[in-house]
C-alpha positions as CSV (number, residue, x, y, z in Angstrom):
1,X,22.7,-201.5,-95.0
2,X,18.7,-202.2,-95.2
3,X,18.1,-206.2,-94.4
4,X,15.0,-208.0,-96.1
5,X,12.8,-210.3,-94.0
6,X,9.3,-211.4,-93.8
7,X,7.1,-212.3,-91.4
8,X,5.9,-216.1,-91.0
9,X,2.5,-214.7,-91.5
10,X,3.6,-213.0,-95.1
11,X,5.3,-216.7,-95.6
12,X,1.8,-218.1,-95.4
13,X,3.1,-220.4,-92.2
14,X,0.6,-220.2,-89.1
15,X,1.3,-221.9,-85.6
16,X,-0.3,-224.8,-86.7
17,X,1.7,-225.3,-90.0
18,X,5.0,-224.6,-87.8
19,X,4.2,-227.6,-85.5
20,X,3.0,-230.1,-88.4
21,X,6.5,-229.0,-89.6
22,X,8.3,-230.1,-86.9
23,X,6.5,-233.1,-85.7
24,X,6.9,-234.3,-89.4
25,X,10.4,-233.5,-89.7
26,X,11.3,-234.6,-85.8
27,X,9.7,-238.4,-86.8
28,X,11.8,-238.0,-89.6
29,X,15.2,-237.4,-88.5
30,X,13.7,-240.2,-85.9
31,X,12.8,-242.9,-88.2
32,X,16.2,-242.0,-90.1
33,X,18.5,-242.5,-86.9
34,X,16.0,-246.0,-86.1
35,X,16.8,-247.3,-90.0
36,X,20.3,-246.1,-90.7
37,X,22.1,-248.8,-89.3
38,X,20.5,-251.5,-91.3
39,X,21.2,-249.6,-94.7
40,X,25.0,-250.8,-95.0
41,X,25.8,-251.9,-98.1
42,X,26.5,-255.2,-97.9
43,X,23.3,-255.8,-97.0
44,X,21.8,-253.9,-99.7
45,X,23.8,-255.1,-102.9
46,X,23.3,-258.9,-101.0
47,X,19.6,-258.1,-101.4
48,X,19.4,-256.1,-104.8
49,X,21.9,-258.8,-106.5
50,X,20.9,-262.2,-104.9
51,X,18.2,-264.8,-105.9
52,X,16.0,-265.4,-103.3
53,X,14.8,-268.5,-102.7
54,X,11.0,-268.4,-100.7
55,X,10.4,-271.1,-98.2
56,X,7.0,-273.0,-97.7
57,X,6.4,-271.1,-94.6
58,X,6.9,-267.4,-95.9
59,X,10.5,-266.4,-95.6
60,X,13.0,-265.6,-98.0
61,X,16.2,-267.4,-97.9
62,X,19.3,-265.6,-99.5
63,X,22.7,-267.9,-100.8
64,X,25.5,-267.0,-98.9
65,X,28.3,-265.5,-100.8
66,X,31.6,-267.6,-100.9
């Protein structure tokens, strides 16, 4: 039984694309572990369904469900 493989150089991927690669993908699975516990989804349908109301100073005030 033969096995095919290329090279990372027949890939087209030099050192320097292999480290953008993983300092790209490390700050993503980063910024994904930072941000995941604020997606729940409460929070989100409270967001994407409610009216906001925007104060004087800036902020956005949401109506508490009853």
């Amino acid at each position: 039984m033969f096995f095919f493989a290329l090279t990372l150089a027949e890939i087209g991927l030099n050192p320097i694309t292999i480290f953008l690669i993983l300092i790209f993908g490390g700050f993503f699975l980063f910024s994904f572990a930072v941000t995941s516990p604020n997606m729940d989804t409460k929070g989100l349908l409270r967001v994407l369904y409610a009216k906001p109301t925007r104060k004087a100073d800036g902020t956005v005030e949401y109506k508490k469900e009853d």
